[in-house]
C-alpha positions in Angstrom: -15.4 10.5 -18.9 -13.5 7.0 -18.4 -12.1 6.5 -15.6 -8.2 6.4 -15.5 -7.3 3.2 -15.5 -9.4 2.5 -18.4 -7.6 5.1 -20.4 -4.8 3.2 -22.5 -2.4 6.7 -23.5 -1.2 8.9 -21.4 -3.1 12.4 -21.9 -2.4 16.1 -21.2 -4.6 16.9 -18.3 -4.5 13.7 -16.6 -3.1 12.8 -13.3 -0.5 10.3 -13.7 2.2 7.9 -11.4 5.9 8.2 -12.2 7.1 4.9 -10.5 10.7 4.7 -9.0 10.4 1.1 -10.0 13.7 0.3 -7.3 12.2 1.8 -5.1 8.7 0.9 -5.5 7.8 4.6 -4.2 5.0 6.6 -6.7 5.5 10.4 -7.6 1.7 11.9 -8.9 1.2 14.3 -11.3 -0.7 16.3 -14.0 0.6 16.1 -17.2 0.6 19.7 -18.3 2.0 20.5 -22.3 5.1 22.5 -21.6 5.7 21.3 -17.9 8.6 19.3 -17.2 9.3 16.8 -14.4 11.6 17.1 -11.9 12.8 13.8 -9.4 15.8 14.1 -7.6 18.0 16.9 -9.6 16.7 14.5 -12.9 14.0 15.7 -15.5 11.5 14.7 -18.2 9.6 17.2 -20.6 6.1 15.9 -19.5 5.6 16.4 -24.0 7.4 13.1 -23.8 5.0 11.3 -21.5 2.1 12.7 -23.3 0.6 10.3 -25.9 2.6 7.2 -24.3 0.8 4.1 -23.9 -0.5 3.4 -20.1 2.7 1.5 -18.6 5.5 2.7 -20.5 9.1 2.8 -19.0 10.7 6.1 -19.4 14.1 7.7 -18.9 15.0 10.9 -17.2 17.4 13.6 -18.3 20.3 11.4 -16.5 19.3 7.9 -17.3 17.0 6.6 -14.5 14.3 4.8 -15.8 10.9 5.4 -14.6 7.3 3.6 -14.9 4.6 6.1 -16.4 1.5 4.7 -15.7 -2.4 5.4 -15.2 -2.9 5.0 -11.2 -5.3 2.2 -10.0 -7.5 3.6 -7.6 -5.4 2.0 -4.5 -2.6 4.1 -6.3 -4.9 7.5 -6.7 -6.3 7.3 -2.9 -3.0 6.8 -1.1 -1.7 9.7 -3.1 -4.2 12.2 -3.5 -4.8 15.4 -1.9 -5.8 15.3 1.5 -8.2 17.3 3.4 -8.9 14.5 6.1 -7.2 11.0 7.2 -8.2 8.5 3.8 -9.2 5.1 4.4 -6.7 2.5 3.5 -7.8 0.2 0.4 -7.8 -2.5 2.7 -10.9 -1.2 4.5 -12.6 0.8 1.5 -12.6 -2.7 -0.9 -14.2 -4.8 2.2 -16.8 -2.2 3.0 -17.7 -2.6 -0.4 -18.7 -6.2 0.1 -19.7 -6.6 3.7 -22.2 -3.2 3.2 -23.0 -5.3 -0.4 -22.8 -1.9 -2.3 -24.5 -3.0 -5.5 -25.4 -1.7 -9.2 -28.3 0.7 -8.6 -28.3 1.3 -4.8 -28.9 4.1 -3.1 -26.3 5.1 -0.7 -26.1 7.5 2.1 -22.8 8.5 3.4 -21.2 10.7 6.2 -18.1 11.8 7.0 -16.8 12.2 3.1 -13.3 13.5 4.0 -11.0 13.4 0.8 -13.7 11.5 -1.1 -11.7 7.7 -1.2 -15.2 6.1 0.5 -17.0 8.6 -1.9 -15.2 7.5 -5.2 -16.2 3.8 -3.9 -19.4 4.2 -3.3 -19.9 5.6 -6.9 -17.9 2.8 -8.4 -20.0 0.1 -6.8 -23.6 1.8 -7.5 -22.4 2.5 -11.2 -24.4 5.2 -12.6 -27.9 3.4 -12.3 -27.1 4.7 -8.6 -27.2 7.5 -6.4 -24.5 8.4 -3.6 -25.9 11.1 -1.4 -22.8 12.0 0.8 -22.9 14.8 4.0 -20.2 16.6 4.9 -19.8 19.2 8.2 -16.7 20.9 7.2 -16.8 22.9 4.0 -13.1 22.8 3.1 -13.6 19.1 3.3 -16.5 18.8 0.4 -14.4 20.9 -1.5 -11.3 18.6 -1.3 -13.6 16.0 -1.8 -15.2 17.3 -5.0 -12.1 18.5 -6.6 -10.3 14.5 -6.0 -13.3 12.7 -7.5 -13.3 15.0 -10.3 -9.9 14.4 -10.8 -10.0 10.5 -11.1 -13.7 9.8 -12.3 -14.7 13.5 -14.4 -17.8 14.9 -13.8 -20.4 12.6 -12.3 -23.7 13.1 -12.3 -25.3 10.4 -9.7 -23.5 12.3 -6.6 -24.8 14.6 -3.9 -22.4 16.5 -1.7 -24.1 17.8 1.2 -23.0 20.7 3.8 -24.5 19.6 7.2 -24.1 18.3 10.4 -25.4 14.8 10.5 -25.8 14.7 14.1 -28.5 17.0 14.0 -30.3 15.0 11.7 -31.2 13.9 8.1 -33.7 15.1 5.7 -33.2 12.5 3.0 -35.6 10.2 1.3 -35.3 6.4 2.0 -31.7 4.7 1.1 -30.0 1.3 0.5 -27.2 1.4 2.4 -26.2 3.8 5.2 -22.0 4.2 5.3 -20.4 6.5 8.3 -16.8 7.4 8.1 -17.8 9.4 11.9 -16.0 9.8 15.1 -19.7 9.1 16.9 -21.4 7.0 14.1 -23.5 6.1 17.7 -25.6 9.7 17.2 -26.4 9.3 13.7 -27.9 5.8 14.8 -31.6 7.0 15.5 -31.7 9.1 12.1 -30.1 6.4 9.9 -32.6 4.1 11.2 -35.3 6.5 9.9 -33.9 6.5 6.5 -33.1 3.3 5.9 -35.3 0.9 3.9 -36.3 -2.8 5.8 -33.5 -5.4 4.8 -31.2 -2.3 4.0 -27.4 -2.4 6.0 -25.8 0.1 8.3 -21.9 0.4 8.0 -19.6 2.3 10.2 -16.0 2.5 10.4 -13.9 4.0 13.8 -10.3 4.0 14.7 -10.7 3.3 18.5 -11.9 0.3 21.0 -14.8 2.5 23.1 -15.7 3.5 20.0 -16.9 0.9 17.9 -18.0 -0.3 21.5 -20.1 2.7 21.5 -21.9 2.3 18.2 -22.8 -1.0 19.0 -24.4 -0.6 22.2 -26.2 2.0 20.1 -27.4 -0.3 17.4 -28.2 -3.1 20.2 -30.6 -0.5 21.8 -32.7 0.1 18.3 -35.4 -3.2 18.2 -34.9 -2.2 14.0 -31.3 -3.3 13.9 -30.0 -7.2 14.0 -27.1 -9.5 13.0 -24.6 -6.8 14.6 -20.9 -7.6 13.5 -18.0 -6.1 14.2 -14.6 -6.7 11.7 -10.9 -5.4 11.2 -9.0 -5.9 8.2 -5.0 -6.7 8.2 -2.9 -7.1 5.5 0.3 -9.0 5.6 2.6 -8.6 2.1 5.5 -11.4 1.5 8.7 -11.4 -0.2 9.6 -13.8 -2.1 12.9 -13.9 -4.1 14.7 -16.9 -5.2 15.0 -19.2 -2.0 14.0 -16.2 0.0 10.1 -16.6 0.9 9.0 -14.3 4.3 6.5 -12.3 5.3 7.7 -8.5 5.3 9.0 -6.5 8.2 5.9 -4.1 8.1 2.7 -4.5 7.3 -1.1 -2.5 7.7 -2.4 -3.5 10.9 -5.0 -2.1 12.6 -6.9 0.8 11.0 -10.2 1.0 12.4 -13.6 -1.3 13.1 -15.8 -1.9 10.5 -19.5 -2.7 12.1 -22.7 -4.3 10.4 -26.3 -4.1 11.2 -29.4 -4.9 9.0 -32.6 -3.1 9.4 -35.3 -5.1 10.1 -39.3 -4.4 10.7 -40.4 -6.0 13.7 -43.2 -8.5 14.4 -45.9 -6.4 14.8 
């Protein structure tokens, strides 16, 4: 199945933005033949959206006018069901790059929550790869299946995993380890089992003893090296006319992003 945004009509079935374009606020949805849409005591029969090219401008029963258009997957993961706390964009598109998630790697994750890290993972492998993602809570995999089914259909090239990582892993050798944990620092001695010489560790935590934590963790295993610890902020601007300023608000400080790389040792 292609993914959404590749998809140039709007189809019944699919999950779709309706974009308060004043606003700039996004309302999700399934288009459903029959089903109407309702924003703000306005509607639209969702038999009008369906068949619409990707982008079109629409107007509701009272004539507000409305942006109908496939999410990108920033859109789909800020919007989707949650089961967990997401990861912003921000920090899922540079843990992409700084854990060099490539075509064809093998990827272990933990800590799958609503599936945004999962959907990324699967992205950047392509399906030449292989995402192998464990999950403690059940309700969670479940949330998680059901949002990446949504956005990218059925996908082969992905295991969902019930068990409690801190216990251990039973998994053949890996890529790239990813944690999305609250103590990435106990999965430590089990990732570095796992993963292959020259492969990366990657862990993501909200708080300051955290991150501290995991990387007194890493420092202590002779396999890890060229440790790194990053946080992402993003600043938007307005500019209009003569007016040019950074915003009033922006996304500051979600969480540390840490690096390793397995080594072998000099024997």
């Amino acid at each position: 199945m292609d993914e959404p945004n590749t998809v140039r009509t709007l189809c019944d079935g699919q999950r779709i933005h309706m974009v308060d374009q004043k606003k700039e606020r996004h309302y999700a949805l399934t288009l459903k033949a029959g089903e109407t849409f309702q924003h703000s005591g306005e509607t639209i029969p969702h038999d009008e959206l369906i068949g619409k090219p990707d982008g079109t401008v629409v107007t509701l029963s009272r004539g507000t006018t409305m942006l109908a258009i496939n999410p990108t997957f920033a859109d789909y993961v800020v919007k989707m069901p949650r089961g967990a706390q997401i990861l912003y964009p921000k920090d899922l598109a540079t843990i992409t790059m700084w854990a060099d998630i490539y075509p064809g790697a093998d990827v272990f994750e933990s800590g799958c929550g609503s599936g945004a890290m999962t959907m990324t993972l699967l992205r950047a492998v392509g399906e030449k790869g292989h995402v192998i993602s464990h999950e403690i809570r059940e309700d969670f995999l479940k949330t998680a299946r059901k949002n990446i089914e949504r956005y990218l259909g059925p996908v082969t090239n992905l295991s969902l995993v019930h068990n409690d990582v801190y216990a251990g892993i039973d998994e053949a050798e890996v890529d790239r380890v990813v944690l999305d944990l609250p103590e990435p620092w106990r999965v430590v001695p089990h990732a570095a089992k796992i993963l292959r010489s020259g492969g990366i560790f990657l862990s993501f935590v909200p708080t300051v003893p955290q991150v501290v934590t995991t990387v007194e963790a890493l420092g202590q295993e002779a396999i890890f090296t060229m440790i790194e610890t990053i946080e992402v902020l993003v600043r938007t601007w307005n500019i209009e006319g003569r007016s040019v300023r950074p915003d009033h608000r922006m996304v500051a400080h979600t969480g540390f992003i840490t690096i390793a790389r397995r080594v072998t040792p000099k024997a």
